[in-house]
Structures are given as structure tokens and as C-alpha cells.
C-alpha positions in Angstrom: -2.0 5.7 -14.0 -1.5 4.1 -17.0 -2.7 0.5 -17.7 -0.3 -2.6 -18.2 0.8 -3.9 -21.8 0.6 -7.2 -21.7 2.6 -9.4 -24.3 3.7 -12.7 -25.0 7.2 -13.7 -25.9 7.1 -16.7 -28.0 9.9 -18.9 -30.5 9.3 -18.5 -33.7 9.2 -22.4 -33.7 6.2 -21.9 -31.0 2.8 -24.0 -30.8 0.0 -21.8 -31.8 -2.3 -24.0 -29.9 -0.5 -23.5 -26.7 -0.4 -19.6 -27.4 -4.1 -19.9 -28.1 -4.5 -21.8 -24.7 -2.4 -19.4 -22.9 -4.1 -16.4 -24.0 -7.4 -17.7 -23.3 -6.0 -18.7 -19.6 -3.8 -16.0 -18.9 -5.6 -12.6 -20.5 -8.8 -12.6 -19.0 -7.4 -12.2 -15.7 -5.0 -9.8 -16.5 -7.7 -7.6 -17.8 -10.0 -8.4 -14.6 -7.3 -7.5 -12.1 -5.1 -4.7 -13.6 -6.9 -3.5 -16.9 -4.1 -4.7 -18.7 -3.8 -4.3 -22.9 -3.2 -7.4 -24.7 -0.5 -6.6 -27.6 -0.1 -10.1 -28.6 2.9 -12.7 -29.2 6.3 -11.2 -30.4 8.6 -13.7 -31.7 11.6 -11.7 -32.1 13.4 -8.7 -30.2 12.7 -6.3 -32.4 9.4 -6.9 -32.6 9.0 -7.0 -28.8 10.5 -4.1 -28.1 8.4 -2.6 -31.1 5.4 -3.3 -29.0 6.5 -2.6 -25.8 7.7 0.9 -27.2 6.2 3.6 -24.4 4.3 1.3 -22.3 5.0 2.2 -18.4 4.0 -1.3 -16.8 4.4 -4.4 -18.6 3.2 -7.9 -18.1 5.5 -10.5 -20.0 4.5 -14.1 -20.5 7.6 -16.4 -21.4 5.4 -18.2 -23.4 8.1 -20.8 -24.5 12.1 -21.2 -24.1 14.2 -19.6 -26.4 13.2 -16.1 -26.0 15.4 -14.8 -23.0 16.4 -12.4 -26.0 13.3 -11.5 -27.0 12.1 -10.8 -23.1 15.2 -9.0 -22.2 14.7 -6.6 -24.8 10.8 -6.1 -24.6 11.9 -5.2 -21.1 14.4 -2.5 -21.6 11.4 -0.7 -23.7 9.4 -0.1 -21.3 9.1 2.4 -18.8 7.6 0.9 -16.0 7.9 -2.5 -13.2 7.6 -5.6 -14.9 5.8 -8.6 -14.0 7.5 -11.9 -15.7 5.3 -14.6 -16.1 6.0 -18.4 -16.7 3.7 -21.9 -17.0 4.9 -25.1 -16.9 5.1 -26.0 -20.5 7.4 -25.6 -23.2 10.1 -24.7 -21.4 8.7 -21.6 -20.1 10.0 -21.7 -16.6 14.1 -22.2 -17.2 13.8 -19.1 -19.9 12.2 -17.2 -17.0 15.0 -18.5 -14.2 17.8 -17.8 -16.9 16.8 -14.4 -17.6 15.2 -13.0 -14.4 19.3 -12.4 -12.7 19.2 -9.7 -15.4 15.8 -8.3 -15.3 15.6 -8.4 -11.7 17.6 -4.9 -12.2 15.5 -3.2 -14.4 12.6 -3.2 -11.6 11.2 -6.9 -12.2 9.2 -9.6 -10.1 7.9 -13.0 -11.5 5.0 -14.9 -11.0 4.7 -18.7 -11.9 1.5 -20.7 -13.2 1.0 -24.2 -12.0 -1.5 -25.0 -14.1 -3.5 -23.5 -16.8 -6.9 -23.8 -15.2 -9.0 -20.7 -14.4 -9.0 -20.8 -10.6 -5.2 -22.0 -10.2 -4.1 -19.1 -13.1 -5.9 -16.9 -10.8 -4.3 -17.6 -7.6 -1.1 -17.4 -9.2 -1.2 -14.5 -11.3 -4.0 -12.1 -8.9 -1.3 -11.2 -6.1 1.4 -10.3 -8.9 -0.6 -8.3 -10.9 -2.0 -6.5 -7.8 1.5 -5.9 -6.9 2.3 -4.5 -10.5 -0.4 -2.1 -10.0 0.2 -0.8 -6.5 4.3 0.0 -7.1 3.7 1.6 -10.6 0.9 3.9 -8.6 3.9 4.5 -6.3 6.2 5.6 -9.2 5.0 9.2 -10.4 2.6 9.4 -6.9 2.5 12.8 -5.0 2.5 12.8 -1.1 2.0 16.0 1.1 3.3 16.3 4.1 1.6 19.0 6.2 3.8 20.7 8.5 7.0 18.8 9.5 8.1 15.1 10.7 7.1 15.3 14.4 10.7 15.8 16.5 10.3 12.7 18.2 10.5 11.1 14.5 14.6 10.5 15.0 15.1 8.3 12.9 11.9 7.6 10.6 12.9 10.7 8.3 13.6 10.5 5.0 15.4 13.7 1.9 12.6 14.3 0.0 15.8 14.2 -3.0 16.5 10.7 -2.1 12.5 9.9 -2.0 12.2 11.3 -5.5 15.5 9.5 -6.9 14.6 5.9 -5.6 11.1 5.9 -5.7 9.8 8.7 -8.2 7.7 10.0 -5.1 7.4 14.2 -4.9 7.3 15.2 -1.1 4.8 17.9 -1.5 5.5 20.4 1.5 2.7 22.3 2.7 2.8 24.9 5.6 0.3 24.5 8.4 -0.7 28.0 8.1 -2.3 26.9 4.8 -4.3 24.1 7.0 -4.9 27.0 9.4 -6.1 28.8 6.2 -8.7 26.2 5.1 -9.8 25.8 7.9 -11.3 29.1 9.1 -13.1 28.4 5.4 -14.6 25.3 6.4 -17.8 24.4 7.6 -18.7 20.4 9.0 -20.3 18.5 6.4 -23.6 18.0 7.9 -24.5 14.8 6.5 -21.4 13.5 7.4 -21.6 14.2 11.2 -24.9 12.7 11.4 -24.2 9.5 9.4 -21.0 9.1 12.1 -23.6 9.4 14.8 -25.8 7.3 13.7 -23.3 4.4 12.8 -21.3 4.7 15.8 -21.4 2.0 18.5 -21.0 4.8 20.9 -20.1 8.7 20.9 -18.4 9.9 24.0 -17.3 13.6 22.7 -19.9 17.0 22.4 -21.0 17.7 19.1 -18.8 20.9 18.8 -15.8 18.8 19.0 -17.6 16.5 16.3 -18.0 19.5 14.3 -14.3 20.9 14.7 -12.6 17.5 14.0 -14.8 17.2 10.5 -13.7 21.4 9.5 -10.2 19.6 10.1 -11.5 16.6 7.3 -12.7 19.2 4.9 -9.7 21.4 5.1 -7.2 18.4 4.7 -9.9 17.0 2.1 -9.5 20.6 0.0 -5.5 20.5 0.3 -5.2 17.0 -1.2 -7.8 17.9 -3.9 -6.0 21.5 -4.7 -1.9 20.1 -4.4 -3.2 16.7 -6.7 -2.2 14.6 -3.7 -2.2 11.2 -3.9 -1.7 10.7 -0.1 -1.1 12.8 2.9 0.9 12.9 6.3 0.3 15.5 8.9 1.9 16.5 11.9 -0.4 15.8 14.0 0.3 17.0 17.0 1.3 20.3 15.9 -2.5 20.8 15.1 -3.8 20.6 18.7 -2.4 23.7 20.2 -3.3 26.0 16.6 -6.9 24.8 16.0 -7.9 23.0 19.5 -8.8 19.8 17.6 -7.0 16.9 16.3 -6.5 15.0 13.1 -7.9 11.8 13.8 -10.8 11.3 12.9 -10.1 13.3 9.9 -7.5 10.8 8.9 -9.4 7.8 9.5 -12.4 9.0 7.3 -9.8 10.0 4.5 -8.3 6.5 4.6 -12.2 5.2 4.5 -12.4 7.4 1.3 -9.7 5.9 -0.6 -7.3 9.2 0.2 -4.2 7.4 1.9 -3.4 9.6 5.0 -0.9 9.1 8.0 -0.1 10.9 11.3 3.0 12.7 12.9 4.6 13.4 9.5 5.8 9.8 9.7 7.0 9.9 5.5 8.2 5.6 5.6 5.0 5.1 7.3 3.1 7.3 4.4 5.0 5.3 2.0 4.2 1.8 3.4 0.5 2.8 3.8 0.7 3.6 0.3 2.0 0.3 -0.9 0.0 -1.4 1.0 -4.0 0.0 1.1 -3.0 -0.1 -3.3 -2.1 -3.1 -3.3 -4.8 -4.4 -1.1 -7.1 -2.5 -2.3 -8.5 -2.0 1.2 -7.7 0.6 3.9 -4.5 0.5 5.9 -3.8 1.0 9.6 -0.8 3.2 10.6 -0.2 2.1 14.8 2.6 2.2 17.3 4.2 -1.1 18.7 2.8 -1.0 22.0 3.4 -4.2 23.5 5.3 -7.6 22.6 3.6 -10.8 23.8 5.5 -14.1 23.9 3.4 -14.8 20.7 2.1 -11.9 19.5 1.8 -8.0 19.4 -0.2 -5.3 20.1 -0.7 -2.1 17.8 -2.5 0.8 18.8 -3.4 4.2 17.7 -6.4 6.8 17.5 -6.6 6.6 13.5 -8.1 3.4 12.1 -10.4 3.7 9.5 -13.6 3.4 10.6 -14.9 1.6 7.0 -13.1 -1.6 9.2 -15.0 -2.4 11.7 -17.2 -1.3 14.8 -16.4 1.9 16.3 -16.9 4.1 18.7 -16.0 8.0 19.3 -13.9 8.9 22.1 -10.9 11.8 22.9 -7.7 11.4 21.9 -5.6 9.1 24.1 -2.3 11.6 25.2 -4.3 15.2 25.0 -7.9 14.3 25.8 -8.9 16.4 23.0 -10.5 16.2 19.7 -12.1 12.8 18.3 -10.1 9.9 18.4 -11.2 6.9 16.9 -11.7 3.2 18.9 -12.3 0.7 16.5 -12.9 -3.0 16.5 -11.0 -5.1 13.9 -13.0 -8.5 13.3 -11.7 -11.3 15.6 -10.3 -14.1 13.7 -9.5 -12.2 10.9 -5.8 -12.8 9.0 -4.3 -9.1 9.2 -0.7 -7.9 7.0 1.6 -5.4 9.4 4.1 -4.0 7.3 7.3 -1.3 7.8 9.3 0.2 5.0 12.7 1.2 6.5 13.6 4.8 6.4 16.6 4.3 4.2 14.2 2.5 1.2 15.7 -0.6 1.5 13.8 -3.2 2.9 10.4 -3.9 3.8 9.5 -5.4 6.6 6.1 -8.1 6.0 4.2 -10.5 8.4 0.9 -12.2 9.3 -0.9 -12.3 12.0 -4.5 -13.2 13.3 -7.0 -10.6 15.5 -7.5 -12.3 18.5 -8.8 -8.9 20.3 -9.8 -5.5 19.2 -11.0 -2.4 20.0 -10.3 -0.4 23.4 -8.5 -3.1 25.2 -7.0 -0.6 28.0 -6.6 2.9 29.0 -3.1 2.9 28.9 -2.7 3.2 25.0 -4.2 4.7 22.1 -8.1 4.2 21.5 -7.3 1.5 18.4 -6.1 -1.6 20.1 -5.3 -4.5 17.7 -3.7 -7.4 19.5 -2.2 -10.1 17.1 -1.5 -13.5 17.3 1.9 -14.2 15.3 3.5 -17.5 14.2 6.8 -15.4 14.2 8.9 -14.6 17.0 7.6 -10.9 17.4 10.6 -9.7 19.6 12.4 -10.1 16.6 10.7 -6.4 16.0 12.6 -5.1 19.1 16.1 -7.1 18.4 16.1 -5.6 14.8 14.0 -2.4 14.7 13.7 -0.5 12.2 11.7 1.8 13.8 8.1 2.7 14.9 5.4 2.8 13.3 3.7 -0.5 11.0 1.1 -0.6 9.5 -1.7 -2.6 9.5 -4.5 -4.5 6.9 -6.8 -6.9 6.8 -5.6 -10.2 4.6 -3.0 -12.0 3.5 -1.4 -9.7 1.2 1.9 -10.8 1.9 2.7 -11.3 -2.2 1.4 -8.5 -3.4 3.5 -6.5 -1.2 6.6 -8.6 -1.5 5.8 -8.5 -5.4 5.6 -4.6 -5.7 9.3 -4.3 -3.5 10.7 -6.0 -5.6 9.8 -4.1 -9.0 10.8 -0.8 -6.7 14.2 -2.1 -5.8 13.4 -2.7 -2.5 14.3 -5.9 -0.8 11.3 -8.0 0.7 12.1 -9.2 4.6 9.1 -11.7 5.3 8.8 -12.6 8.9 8.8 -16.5 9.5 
């Protein structure tokens, strides 16, 4: 992925000690947070766009008013979401609000400085940046799907022609015979078994079905290496009869790894684990909506990655099979469910707060997460938009909002 440009648009009647001030403020934590390439201050559209030429993600400052022109070109040079930037000096902020109607369609979000002190620059540029990061990833990115969507999927579907088009995502397609393929080749990584032993809170399955769920990991683990996959969905369920095992715990330790990967060929649910364990920069959580409280809800699956929290090792919930994965999210913690609707659109964002984790009851999947919401959470069932969310730890409610908007996609935040 390639690294931000970063570049300040500046009148050619500007202060060069507020540019010097603003550099020293603003690049150090562009650097820090996305890598980003400093090209300097352009003063007129031709030189903007001059330095902009062939970079893919762009940081612009409006570093003073009077260069809507400048901005607007610089934008259409480069290739890649934009994050607009303004401070409250020099009339920075109306040539941001005058512009961004324009900008806003070739794949912008902005981000505004209160103040040019370290700490406050960095609460107000961090979340932007991250949110830069995570939807150019997106752009270009290659998910897999092993197997199919899982029938029951009827409405979370998505053309892999329409993925490609409005996201620049390739829908890899591989057939489960080649997971059938890899593996017979595999062998459990020994190591591995024993350090999930060992860490565990409690095991509750033999140690051959230890051993079969990990050939599963290191079969999936070869596929995404081999197809250059950067993330995976599998249906699931389709695995149990053909190898007498099931993708859990093989999912959760991928997610652990940094490998994004989701169950039941669920492709929205891919996607919004994507955007969201990037932007992050933590693991995400992809559950059913298994209950609605008066002020809260609860999400459950066998999946979580185990890097989260406490865990323990049990079957999987419907089959009794396999290794399923019960893990306990920290109590108190500020947790980010997300959905992105099947037709690209809109994406779904809220926060909640743990209030209980971990194998709360028998009657759903081995992951229980029960959240307590200031939202009206049967607003999920008067407006679904399907299934699955997806869960992860923080507020990270910007970044995501931040990265639909540079991908066209229109931010819904609960309240």
C-alpha cells in the first residue's frame, strides 16, 4: 500500500511563519500515524497538481483561504481518498467548507484542528488519518471467499462485478476441493497446539480435534499466502461434513495474526471486518444478533479472536464438533459494532460498553458479548440490514465514519 503525500495548499500572499508552525504541528503526526510524505506548500494549481502527480492517498492542509483552486486541483491528481485538513487560522476553515461540496465526490473526508498544540493536533488529525489508511488498504485489497455464501445468506450477498466497480475489491473464488487439497498436506503446527493449551483458561475438546481444527488453520493459512489474499471468508459450514472439523478456531487465530477472516461466506461482513480491524488496527469480531435488551444487545459466535481476551476451548455451538472458541471480552471496555449493507451504501456504526462476556448461556454460540448501548438497539430490528456486525474494542467510530466517506459510502451513526 502506498504511503500518503502530504501537501500544503497555501496563498501566495501566505505567512511563512504560520506554514512553519503548521508544519511543525501537523507533519510529525502524519508521519507517526500513516507514514505519510511531506511534499511541501503549493501556492498555485499547477504546482499542486505537479506534486500531487501519481500519489494514490493524499493528505491536504488548507493552510490558508484562497486556495479552493489550488486544493481542488491537487485533488483531481491524485489517485487515491483524500483527507482535507483545516486549523483555525487564516481562514483555513471556510476554504475547506467552500470546497469540500465538490471534493466530497472525488472520494474525500475532512478533519478539523482546534488548536495547534501537539496533543489536541493529535486527537484531531489520529482518527482521520487512520481512516485514510484503512479505506485506501480497501481500494486495490483481494478477498477470497472459500466455497460459496452459505444459502441461508438471503440477502447479505453481494456481484463480485459490483464489489470490484464500487470498492476496487477482487472476490477471489476458491473451490473447497482446493481447501480439501491443502488439507490432506497439512500437518498441526506443534508449537502452536501447545501454546493454545497452555494459554487457555480451559480446554474441553481431545487433542485430535485440536490437531484437525489447526490442519484446517495451516491449509486456510497456505491459501491466503499462495492467492495474495488480503482477507478471507469461508463457508463454514460446508467444511464440517468434508473434513469432520470446523473453521473456527482457524479463523479466530488468523484474525489474531493480522489475516482478516470471516465465516459463512458472509462477503459485507468480510468487507466491514476489513474496514474495521485496519482502521483499528486491532482484531475484529464477526457475531450474530442474538438478543435485543431494552438497553443493549447481545452478539454471539464461535470465532472471536483469541489475542482479545480470556478463552477457553469448547465444540462448536450447532454441530458439537470441531473447536469453537469461548472468549471473554474485558468488562467495562468501550466496544465499535459495525455493518456495511449488502448494497455498499451505508454503514451502519455504534458504541457500546461490555457489561458481560464470555459463555453467558448454552443457548447461543460459545462467544457471548452483551453490550450496554446508549441507542435504542431495536432500532437494529425496525431497520435491518441484515445479520451479522461486527465487533471491536474502542471507540473507533471516526475512523470508520472517516474511511466511508472517502469510499462513497454513507456513514449511519447510531445515537
Amino acid at each position: 500500500m502506498a504511503k500518503p503525500c502530504l501537501l500544503y495548499a497555501a496563498s501566495p500572499l501566505h505567512d511563512k511563519a504560520l506554514l512553519e508552525r503548521l508544519r511543525s504541528a501537523i507533519t510529525p503526526v502524519a508521519e507517526r500515524h500513516a507514514g505519510a510524505r511531506d511534499l511541501g506548500v503549493a501556492s498555485s494549481p499547477g504546482e499542486a497538481a505537479e506534486r500531487l502527480q501519481g500519489c494514490g492517498p493524499a493528505v491536504i492542509v488548507f493552510s490558508t483561504g484562497g486556495t479552493e483552486h489550488i486544493v481542488l486541483q491537487a485533488a483531481a491528481a491524485a489517485t487515491g481518498p483524500l483527507l482535507l485538513v483545516a486549523h483555525p487560522y487564516a481562514n483555513s476553515l471556510p476554504a475547506l467548507l467552500e470546497a469540500y461540496p465538490l471534493l466530497r465526490r472525488l472520494g474525500a473526508a475532512a478533519a478539523y484542528v482546534e488548536e495547534l498544540s501537539p496533543e489536541v493536533v493529535e486527537r484531531g488529525l489520529a482518527p482521520g488519518l487512520r481512516g485514510l489508511l484503512a479505506a485506501s488498504r480497501l481500494r486495490g485489497a483481494r478477498l477470497g471467499i472459500i466455497g460459496e455464501p452459505s444459502p441461508w445468506l438471503v440477502y447479505s450477498r453481494v456481484e463480485p462485478a459490483e464489489l470490484r466497480e464500487r470498492l476496487g475489491v477482487s472476490l477471489v473464488e476458491v473451490p473447497m476441493e482446493a481447501l480439501e487439497e491443502e488439507y490432506r498436506r497439512a500437518q498441526a503446527p506443534e508449537q502452536l497446539l501447545e501454546k493454545l493449551v497452555s494459554g487457555a483458561a480451559g480446554v474441553e475438546r481431545p487433542r485430535e480435534e485440536l490437531e484437525k481444527a489447526l490442519r484446517l488453520y495451516a491449509a486456510m493459512k497456505r491459501i491466503v499466502e499462495r492467492e495474495r489474499l488480503d482477507a478471507v471468508t469461508i463457508e463454514c459450514f460446508e467444511v464440517i461434513p468434508r473434513l469432520d472439523t470446523t473453521a473456527c478456531l482457524a479463523l479466530s487465530l488468523l484474525n489474531s495474526e493480522g489475516v482478516v477472516a470471516g465465516c459463512e461466506g458472509d462477503v459485507p461482513a468480510a468487507l466491514t471486518m476489513m474496514l474495521a480491524s485496519w482502521a483499528a488496527g486491532r482484531p475484529a469480531f464477526m457475531a450474530n444478533l442474538a438478543r435485543l435488551y431494552s438497553d443493549g444487545v447481545l452478539l454471539a459466535h464461535c470465532t472471536a479472536p483469541l489475542s482479545e481476551g480470556r478463552y477457553r476451548l469448547l465444540s462448536h455451538y450447532e454441530t458439537g464438533k470441531g473447536v469453537g472458541v469461548s472468549l471473554e471480552y474485558p468488562r467495562g471496555s468501550q466496544a465499535t459494532i459495525a455493518r456495511l449493507s449488502p448494497g455498499l451504501d451505508s454503514l451502519r456504526l455504534g458504541i457500546g460498553e461490555v457489561v458481560e462476556s464470555g459463555l453467558l448461556s448454552p443457548l447461543h454460540c460459545r462467544t457471548q458479548v452483551r453490550l450496554k448501548t446508549s441507542w435504542d438497539p431495536y432500532m437494529l430490528l425496525e431497520k435491518s440490514t441484515g445479520n451479522h456486525y461486527v465487533l471491536v474494542l474502542g471507540n473507533h467510530v471516526q475512523e470508520l465514519k472517516t474511511a466511508a466517506q472517502m469510499l462513497g459510502i454513507e456513514p449511519e451513526i447510531l445515537s
